[in-house]
N, C-alpha and C positions, 0 to 999 in steps of 0.2 A: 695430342702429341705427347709423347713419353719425354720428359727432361732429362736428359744425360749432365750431372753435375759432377764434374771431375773437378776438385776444389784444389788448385795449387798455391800452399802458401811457399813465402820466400822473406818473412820479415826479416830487416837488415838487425843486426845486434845493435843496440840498443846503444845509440853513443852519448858519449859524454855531454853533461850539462854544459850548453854554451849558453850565454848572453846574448839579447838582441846584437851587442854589439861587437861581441866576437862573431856571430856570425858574418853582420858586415863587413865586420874586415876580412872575413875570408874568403867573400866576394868580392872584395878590394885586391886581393893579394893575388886571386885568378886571374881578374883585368890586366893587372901590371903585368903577369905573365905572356902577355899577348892571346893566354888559352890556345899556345900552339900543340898542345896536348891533345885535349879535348877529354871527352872522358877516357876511364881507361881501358873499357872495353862497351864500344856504344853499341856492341848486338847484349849486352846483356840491360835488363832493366834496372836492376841496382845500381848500375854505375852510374848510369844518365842521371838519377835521382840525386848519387850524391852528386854530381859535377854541380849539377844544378842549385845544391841546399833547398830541397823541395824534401820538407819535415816527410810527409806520409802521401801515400796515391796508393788506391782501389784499381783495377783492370780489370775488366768483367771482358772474355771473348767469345764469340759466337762461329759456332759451325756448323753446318748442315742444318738450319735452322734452329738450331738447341745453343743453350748456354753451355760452354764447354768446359772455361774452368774459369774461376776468380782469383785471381793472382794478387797476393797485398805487401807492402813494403812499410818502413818507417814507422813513426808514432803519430798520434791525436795530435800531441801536446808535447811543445819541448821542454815543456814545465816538469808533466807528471811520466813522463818515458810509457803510458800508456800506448801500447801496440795497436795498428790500424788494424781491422779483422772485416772480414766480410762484411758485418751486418753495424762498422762502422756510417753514421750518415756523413754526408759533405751537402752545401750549401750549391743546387746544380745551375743557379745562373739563369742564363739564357737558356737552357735547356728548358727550360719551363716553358716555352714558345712550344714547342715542336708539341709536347702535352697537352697544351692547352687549346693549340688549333685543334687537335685530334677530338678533346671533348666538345667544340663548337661543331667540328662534323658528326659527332653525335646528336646535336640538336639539329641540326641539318639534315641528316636521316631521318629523325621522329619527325618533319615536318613542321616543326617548331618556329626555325626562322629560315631564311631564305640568303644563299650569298651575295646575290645581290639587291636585297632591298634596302634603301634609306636607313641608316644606322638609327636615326630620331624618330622611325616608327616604332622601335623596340626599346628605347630608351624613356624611361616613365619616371625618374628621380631625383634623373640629370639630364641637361640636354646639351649635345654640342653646337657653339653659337655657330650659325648661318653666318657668311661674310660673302665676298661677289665672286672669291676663288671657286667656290663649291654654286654659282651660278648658271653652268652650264653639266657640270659634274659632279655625282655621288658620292659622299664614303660611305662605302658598305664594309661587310663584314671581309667581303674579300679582297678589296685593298685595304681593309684592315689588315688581317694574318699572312698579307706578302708586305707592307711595306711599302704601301703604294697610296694612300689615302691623304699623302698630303700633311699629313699630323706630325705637332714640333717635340720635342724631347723626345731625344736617341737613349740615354739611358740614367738611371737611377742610383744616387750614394750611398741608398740606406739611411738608418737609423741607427745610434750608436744605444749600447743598453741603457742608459741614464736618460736619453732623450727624448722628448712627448715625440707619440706616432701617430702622425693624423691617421683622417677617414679618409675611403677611396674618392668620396668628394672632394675634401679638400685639396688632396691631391690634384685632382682634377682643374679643380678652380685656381692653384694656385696658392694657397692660404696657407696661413700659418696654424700648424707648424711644417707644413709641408716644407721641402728644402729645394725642390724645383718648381719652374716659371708652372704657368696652366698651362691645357692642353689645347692646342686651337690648331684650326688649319692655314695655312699660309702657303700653303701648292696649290695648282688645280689638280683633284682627286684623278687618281688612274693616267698623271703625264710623265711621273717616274718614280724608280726605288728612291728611298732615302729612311735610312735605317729611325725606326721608332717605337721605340717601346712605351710611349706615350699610349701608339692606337692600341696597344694591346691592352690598355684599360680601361679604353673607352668600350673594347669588346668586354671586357670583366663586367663593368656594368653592365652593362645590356643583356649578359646571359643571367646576372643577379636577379634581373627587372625581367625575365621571360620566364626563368623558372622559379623565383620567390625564393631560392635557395643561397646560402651565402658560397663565392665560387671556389671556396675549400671544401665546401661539404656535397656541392656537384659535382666539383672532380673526379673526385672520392667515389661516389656512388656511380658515375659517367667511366672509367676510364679506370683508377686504381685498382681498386677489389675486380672487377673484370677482367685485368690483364692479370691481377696475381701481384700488384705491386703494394705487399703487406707492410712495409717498412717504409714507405714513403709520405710525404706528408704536403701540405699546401700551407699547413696551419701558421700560422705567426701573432704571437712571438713561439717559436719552438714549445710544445707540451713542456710543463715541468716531468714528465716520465720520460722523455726523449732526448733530456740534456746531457744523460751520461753519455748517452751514444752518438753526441756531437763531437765531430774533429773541429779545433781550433785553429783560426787562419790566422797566416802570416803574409805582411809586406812582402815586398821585393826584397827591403833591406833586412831581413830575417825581424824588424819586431812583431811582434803578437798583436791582433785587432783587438782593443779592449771589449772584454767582455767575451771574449773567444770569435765573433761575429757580429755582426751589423742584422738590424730586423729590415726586413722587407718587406713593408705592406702594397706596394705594387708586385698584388700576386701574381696576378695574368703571366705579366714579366719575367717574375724572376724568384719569387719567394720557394722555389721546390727544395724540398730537402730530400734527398734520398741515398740511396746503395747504386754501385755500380749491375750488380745482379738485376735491381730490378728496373734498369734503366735499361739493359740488356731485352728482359723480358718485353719491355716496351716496344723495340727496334723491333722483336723475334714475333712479333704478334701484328705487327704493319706489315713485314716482309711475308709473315704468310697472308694476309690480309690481300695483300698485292696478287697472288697468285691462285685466291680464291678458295683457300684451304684454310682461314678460318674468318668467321663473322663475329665473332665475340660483342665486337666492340663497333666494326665498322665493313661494309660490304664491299666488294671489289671497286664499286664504281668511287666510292667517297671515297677510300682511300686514297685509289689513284691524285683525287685532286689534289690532295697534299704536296704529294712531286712531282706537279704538270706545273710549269714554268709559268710565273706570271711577268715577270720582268726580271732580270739581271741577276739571272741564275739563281732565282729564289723562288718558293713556289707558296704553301700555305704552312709557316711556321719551320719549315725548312731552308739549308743551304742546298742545293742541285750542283753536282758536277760529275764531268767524267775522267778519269784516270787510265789513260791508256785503253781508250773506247770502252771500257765497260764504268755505267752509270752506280751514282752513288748518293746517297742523302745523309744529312746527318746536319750538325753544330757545334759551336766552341761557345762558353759560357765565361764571364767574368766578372765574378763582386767580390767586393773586397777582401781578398786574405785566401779566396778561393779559384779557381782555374779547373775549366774541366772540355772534356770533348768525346762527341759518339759521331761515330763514322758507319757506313750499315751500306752493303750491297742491295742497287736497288732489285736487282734480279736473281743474285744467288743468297744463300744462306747464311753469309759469313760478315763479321762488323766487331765493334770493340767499342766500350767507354772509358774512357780515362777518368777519374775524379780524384782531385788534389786539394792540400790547402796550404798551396802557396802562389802567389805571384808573378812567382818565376816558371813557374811551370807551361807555362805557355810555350815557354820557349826548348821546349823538348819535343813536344807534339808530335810537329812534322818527323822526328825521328825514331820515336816513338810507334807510332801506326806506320811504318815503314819497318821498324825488325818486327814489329808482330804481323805485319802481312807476307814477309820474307817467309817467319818462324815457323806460320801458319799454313805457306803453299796458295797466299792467293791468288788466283791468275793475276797478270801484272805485275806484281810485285814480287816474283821468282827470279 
């Protein structure tokens, strides 16, 4: 497939040095207003950004199955007034699920492991402790990557840069310096959703322990370099050669995350660093995936599984829904100082990533992929 990159930029000028604390106040002084305003023009994307005090945001959109164009606003940093540019990275969160079931059905294809066998037959370094919930029922790999295996911690704080970063054991077990409980089951496997980012490192193991590879550097080899995603990364703590090109996150209350970011060693989860473009390319390589027009990575049949519904509109690393009867996959990501979301027709060509570093950016979203599906002529959204 030919890439059509029509690259639009739209940086906002460059504004004045404010203090964490004047920014707050100027989230203070919108509240009081009742924000009967709103922004001042919410089909444009500058506006929404400033209403919001959302420092910088990437937009990558797709159309006709191509990346169409990367639209960027704001700064890194409200320190250095460095400008957000395409091949700025943001911290993607939870998007890190949707990548990383993608590479488990890469092992899945080669034959490697199976979706539903016993997670403790592939688990060689760690095991998850047996209790009388898992009894009668499995956790596998597939209520792993929907959310359905019963397994306790929903999500992860990071690691601040001064802080010891444990091992994904410790992690696991609970230990210090880990900063959440361990990971255990306390559902019966496969009786409901219930969000866990926990199981998603019980899968990291287990694909560590199947292929001997550390699960940054199978990624990598599984899924990055094959779809084309050159800028992206699993690694932590960030390369020293990748820090310039990290945007710096911000609270809600406009202060700065020390150290620009938090480390994430719950990779599986949440540790992705990347570009909106090549978050783009990811979507744009499933969606032809889906329709049998390219194998790069993964063949009709496995793809599909991704967005076949396992419970509560969630399938393998993905959210499912439909908008005005045509179906859609995608996710919203959030660690600290950062906010982001990709949205992707499951049937036709077209989808968008959003990646921010800020807090408050969440709360644009919905309106956000709402004037770009306007902009763009999505069905539904005309």
């Amino acid at each position: 497939m030919t890439s059509r990159s029509t690259n639009r930029r739209y940086p906002r000028s460059a504004p004045a040095v404010r203090t964490p604390a004047k920014i707050a106040l100027a989230i203070v002084a919108v509240a009081a207003c009742g924000s009967a305003t709103g922004p001042t023009d919410p089909a444009d994307i500058a506006s929404l950004i400033e209403y919001y005090e959302v420092p910088g945001v990437s937009v990558a959109v797709i159309d006709e199955f191509q990346l169409d164009y990367v639209e960027v606003h704001g700064v890194k940093s409200v320190t250095t007034l460095e400008p957000v540019t395409e091949e700025t990275l943001f911290q993607a969160a939870s998007l890190s699920k949707g990548v990383s079931a993608t590479a488990v059905m890469s092992l899945v294809q080669a034959g490697a492991v199976s979706l539903d066998t016993e997670i403790n037959d592939y688990l060689v370094q760690w095991k998850l402790t047996h209790n009388s919930f898992q009894d009668s029922e499995q956790v596998t790999l597939r209520r792993l990557l929907s959310h359905t295996a019963g397994t306790t911690v929903g999500g992860f704080r990071g690691y601040r840069y001064y802080e010891p970063v444990p091992s994904l054991i410790q992690i696991l077990n609970g230990y210090p310096p880990a900063n959440s409980p361990p990971i255990v089951v306390d559902l019966v496997p496969g009786s409901q959703f219930r969000y866990s980012g926990g199981g998603y490192l019980v899968m990291q193991q287990a694909v560590q322990d199947v292929t001997g590879l550390a699960y940054a550097d199978y990624i990598r080899q599984r899924v990055l370099e094959p779809m084309g995603m050159s800028s992206s990364t699993y690694e932590h703590p960030l390369p020293d050669s990748l820090q310039d090109s990290a945007a710096s996150g911000y609270y809600a209350d406009g202060v700065a995350v020390p150290g620009g970011h938090h480390i994430y060693p719950e990779v599986a989860a949440a540790s992705l660093w990347t570009t909106s473009s090549d978050l783009a390319r990811f979507l744009i390589e499933l969606q032809l995936s889906f329709r049998g027009e390219s194998n790069r990575v993964l063949s009709v049949e496995n793809a599909e599984l991704l967005v076949t519904e396992v419970k509560r509109d969630y399938g393998l690393g993905f959210d499912l829904w439909n908008h005005r009867g045509r179906p859609y996959f995608g996710h919203d990501g959030a660690n600290d100082g950062f906010r982001c979301r990709m949205v992707a027709s499951r049937s036709l060509g077209y989808g968008v990533v959003i990646l921010t570093n800020s807090d408050r950016a969440s709360e644009m979203f919905d309106a956000l992929v709402t004037l770009i599906g306007e902009r763009e002529g999505w069905p539904g959204y005309q």
